[in-house]
N, C-alpha and C positions, 0 to 999 in steps of 0.2 A: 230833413223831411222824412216821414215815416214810408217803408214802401208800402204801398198796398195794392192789394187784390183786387184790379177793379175788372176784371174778366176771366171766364175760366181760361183754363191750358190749353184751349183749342184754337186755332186759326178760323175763320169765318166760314172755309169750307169741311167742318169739323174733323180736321187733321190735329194733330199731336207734331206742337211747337220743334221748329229746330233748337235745339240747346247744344250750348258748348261748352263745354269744362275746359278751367282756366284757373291760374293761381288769382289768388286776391292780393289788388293791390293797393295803396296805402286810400285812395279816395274810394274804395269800394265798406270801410268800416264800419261804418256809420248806417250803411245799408244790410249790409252784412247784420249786426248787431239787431237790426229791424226786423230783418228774413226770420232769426232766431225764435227770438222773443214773439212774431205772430203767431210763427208756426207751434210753438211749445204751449201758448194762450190759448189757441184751439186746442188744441190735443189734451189740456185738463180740464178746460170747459166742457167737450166732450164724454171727460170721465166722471165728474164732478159735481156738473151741471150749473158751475157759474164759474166766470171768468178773474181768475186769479188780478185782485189791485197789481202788483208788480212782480214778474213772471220769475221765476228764482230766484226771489224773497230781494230782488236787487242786487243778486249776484252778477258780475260781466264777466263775460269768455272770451271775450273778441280782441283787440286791442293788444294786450300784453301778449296773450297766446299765437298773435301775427306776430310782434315784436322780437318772440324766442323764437319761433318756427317757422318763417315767409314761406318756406317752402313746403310744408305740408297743409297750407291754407288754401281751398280751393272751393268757387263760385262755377253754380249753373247760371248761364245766362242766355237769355232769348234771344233771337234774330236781332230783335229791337232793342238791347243794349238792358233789358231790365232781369234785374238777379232776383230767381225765382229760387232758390236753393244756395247752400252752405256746408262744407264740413272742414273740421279743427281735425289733425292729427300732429304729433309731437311725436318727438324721442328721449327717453331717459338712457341714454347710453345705445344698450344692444333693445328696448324695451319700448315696442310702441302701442303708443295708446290713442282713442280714438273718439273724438268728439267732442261738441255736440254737433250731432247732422242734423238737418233741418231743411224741408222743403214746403214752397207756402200750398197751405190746401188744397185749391183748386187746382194747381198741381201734381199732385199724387198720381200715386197709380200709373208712373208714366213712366216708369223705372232710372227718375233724375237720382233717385238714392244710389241706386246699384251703382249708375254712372260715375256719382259724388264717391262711393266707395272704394271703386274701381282704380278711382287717381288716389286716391289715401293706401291704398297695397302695391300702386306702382311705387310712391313715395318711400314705404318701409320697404319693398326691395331695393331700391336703390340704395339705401341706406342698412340695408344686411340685418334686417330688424331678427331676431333667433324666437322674439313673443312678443303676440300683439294682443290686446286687450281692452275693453269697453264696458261700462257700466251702463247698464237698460232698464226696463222696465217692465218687472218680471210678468205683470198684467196685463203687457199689447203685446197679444200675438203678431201684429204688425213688423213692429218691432224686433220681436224672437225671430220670427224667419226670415226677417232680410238679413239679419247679422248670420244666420244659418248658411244660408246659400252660400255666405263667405269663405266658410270652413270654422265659422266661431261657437265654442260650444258652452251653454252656459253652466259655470261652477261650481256657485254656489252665490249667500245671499252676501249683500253690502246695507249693513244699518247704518242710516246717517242719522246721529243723536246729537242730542244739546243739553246746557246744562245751564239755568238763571243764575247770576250771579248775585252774590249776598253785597246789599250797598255797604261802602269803605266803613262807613261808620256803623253796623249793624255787630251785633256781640259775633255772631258767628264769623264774619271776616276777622275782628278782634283776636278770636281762636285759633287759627288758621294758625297750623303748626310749621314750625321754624324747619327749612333742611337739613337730615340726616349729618355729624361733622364730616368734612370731607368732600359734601357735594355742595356745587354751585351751580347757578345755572347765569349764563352773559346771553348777551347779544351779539349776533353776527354784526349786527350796523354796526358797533363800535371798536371793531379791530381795526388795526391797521392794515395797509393793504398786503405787506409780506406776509403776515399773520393771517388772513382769509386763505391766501394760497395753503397757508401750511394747511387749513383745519380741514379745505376742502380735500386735500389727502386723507384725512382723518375721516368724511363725513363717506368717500369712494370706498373706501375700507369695509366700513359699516353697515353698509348694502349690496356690497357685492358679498359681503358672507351671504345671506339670505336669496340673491339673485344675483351669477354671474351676469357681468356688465351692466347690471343698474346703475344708473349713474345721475342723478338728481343736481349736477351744477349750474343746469341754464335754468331751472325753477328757481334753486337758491339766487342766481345770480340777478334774475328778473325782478323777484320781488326786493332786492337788494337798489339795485339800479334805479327802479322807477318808483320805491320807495312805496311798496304795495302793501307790507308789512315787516313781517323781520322773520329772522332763523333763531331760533334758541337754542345754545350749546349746554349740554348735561356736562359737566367737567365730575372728574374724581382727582383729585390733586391736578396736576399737568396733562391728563387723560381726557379726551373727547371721548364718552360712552353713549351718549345718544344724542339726538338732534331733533324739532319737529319745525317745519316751513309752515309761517303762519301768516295768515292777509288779513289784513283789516280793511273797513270800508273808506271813503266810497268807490275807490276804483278797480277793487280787483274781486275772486272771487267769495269771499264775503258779503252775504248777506245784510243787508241794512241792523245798524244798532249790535253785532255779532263778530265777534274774534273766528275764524275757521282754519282749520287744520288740513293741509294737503297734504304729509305725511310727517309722520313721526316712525321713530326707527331707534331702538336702545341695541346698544353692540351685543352681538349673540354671547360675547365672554361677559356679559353682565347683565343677565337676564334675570332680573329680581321686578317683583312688582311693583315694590318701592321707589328703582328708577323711574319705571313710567308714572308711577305718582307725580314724582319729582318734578318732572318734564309736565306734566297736565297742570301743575299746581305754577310752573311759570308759565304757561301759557295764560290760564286764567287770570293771574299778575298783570299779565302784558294789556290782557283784555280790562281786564279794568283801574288802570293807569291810560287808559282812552275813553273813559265812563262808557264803554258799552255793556249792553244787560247780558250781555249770554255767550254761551263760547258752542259752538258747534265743531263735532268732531267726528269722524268716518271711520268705520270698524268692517271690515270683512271679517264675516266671519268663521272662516277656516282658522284662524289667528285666533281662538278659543281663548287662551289665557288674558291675552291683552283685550280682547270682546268681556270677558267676566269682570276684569280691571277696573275699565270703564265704566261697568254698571255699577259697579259698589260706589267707585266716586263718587255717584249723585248723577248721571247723563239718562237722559231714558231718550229710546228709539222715537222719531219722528216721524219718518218713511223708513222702507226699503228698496232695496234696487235688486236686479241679479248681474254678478261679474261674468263676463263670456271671454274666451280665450282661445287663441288658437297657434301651434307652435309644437316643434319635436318636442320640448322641452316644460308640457305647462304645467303637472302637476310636483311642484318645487317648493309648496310652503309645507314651514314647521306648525305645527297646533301652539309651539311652546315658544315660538320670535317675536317679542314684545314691535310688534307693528302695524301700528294703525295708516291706513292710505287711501285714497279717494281714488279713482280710474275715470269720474265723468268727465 
């Protein structure tokens, strides 16, 4: 059942709701997933002026994101047992990141965000986070200063692009030039299981050059498990040089009919643009070896080389976002680290 708003935030003596923050638990999803999705439907109706058919193109957050994180999952909820608010935080290792928050409208304004935030910084200290991180919405000051207040400052920009894909049988698929000798590109799903252990040595390696203690195994391992999509290994003979985690629909976070990319990452000792080719061109493979139209992929653009990459390939910008950050250590990327990563 959908939740919905059928009263403002106020008690009959127009008081401001007790709420209590709380983790979510396995029967709160489904609601959760609902909080989300109204709250986000308004907020572009609002900017837009009509209301989006299916709110993040039929992307889910919830669900899997409980499944890797129970403990950074946390609901506002009313006296009367009804969740009026949500927020998602994870960890990549030392590397946290945050959201989507969401709280339903006629609740706003009632500082259930700061609340919802509040257990999402107690969660990364407890867990020694060293950088924490979120992608917003460079347009809602709303927005901008609640993450402010937090000590989060924003970066710079996040283009999310896409690219249609050419049908199997079209000349241009036809064309589609063969890999570099040398390079291959597998599938994480089809190793064996001693062999996943090894590569995730390989894929830790890979990102901690570019971010001490980055550590991307419970995403790989999520979408590995619940069968969300797959991991793509770049090999050079016996060599793991790059990797990108990719979901396909319907249950994770992909977009309907759309392959998407949560990060991608080529080894800093093999930073040619040819790799991320490589890696983009099995992705696309992957994507359409499931007949869908289009591959969506996320580019920060501080990461200048692998943002230009991109656009030659054929992807052009959809939206933007802004990345905020907060942390001794935030300003840490190369212009020249072939890597593309998503933070919503």
């Amino acid at each position: 059942m959908r939740a919905t708003v059928d009263r403002p935030g106020l008690d009959s003596q127009g008081r401001s709701p007790l709420i209590k923050i709380r983790r979510v638990r396995k029967g709160d999803l489904s609601k959760v997933r609902d909080v989300i999705e109204q709250a986000f439907g308004d907020f572009f109706e609002r900017q837009v002026g009509t209301r989006p058919r299916q709110v993040f193109g039929g992307a889910q957050y919830v669900h899997h994101r409980w499944l890797m994180e129970p403990w950074g999952c946390f609901v506002a909820e009313e006296g009367d047992g009804k969740i009026v608010g949500a927020a998602i935080a994870v960890m990549w290792g030392t590397v946290g990141i945050i959201g989507p928050v969401a709280v339903l409208t006629n609740y706003q304004n009632q500082d259930i965000a700061q609340q919802l935030l509040t257990a999402c910084q107690e969660f990364f200290d407890e867990n020694k986070a060293t950088l924490q991180g979120l992608a917003t919405y460079p347009y809602s000051p709303k927005h901008l200063v609640l993450y402010q207040k937090f000590g989060y400052k924003p970066k710079g920009l996040v283009v999310v692009t896409s690219k249609a894909l050419d049908r199997p049988d079209s000349p241009a698929a036809a064309a589609r030039p063969a890999l570099k000798p040398g390079l291959a590109v597998r599938r994480y799903s089809t190793l064996e299981e001693a062999r996943k252990k090894q590569v995730m040595q390989k894929v830790r390696r890979i990102t901690n050059a570019f971010w001490r203690g980055l550590d991307l195994a419970k995403e790989i391992e999520i979408v590995d498990g619940l069968t969300l999509g797959d991991t793509l290994l770049l090999e050079k003979g016996r060599e793991v040089i790059g990797f990108a985690v990719c979901h396909l629909p319907p249950n994770s976070e992909a977009p309907h009919g759309s392959a998407y990319v949560k990060l991608l990452a080529i080894d800093s000792r093999h930073r040619k643009p040819e790799h991320l080719l490589a890696l983009l061109q099995g992705v696309e493979e992957l994507a359409a070896s499931g007949q869908l139209q289009r591959v969506v992929v996320p580019a920060y653009t501080y990461y200048w080389t692998a943002y230009q990459t991109l656009l030659e390939r054929g992807y052009h910008v959809d939206f933007t976002m802004v990345r905020m950050k907060r942390g001794k250590q935030e300003d840490y990327e190369d212009p020249s680290d072939l890597v593309l990563d998503d933070w919503r």
